[in-house]
C-alpha positions, -999 to +999 in steps of 0.1 A: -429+278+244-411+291+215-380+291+231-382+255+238-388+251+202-358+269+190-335+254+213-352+215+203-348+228+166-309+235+177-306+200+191-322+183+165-301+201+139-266+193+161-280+156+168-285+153+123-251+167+118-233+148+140-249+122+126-240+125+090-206+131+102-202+099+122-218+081+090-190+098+065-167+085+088-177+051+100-198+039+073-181+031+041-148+025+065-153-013+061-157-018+026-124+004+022-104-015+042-073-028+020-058-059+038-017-062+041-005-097+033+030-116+022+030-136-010+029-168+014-004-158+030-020-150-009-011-188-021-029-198+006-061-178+004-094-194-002-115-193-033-143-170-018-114-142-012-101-144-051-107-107-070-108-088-032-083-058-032-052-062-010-021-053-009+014-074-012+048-071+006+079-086-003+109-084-022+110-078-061+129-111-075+160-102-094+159-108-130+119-111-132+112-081-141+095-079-180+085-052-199+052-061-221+060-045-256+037-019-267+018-018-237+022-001-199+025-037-185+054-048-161+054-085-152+077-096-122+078-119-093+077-108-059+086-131-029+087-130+012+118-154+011+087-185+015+068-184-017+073-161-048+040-148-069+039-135-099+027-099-107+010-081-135+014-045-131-006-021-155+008+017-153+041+035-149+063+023-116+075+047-095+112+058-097+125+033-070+111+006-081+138-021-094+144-056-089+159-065-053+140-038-038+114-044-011+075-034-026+042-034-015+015-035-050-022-028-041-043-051-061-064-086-063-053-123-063-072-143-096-083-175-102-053-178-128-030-176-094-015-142-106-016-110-089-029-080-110-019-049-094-023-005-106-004+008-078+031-005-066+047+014-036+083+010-037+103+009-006+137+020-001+166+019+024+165+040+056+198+063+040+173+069+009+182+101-003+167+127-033+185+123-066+187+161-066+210+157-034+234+135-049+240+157-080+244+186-056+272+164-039+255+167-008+259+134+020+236+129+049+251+122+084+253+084+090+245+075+130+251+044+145+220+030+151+228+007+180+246+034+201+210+053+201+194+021+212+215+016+242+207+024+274+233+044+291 
């Protein structure tokens, strides 16, 4: 009898753990979820999804970018080639950031139809390299792209 006991005890205790587990996992994962959307899609969103967290991809408009004087606040536009948005950013930008450049910027969609955003992601091109590379004088190797696609 008391070795059923021990070994229900050691089920039980695998059974709560597992549990708690699969709870950590799975059961905040919804409200986490940060949708990926283009500046088209955000225009078009209904009332009931204004101040939701998302995030933005498109293309930093050239000569939109502002500085906010005395404050960490960058204002710029940001556009999928259909409709442009404009963008509040509070915080320091990361180093690639620049107008032209393709971004993503985690943040909500208001009332005021302005996006206020804390985190841009800055993309860059594929032959991105470190700025301590380029002082060093150092080039990567450039492939044709297309040859590697073929199939031979």
């Amino acid at each position: 009898m008391r070795l059923v006991m021990k070994r229900m005890g050691i089920v039980v205790s695998i059974l709560v753990v597992l549990g708690s587990i699969a709870y950590l996992a799975f059961g905040n994962f919804k409200e986490n979820l940060v949708y990926f959307v283009t500046p088209r899609e955000v225009v078009a969103l209904p009332p009931s999804d204004y101040g939701k967290k998302i995030r933005v991809a498109g293309m930093v408009v050239k000569k939109s970018l502002q500085m906010v004087p005395n404050t960490l606040k960058i204002k710029f536009d940001i556009t999928d080639g259909l409709k442009t948005i404009p963008v509040i950013f509070e915080g320091i930008p990361p180093d690639l950031f620049k107008e032209g450049q393709g971004a993503v910027v985690e943040g909500v969609w208001m009332e005021d139809q302005t996006f206020h955003s804390k985190v841009i992601m800055a993309k860059h091109s594929e032959d991105y390299m470190p700025i301590e590379m380029k002082r060093a004088g150092i080039e990567l190797p450039k492939k044709d792209f297309y040859k590697t696609l073929q199939v031979q």
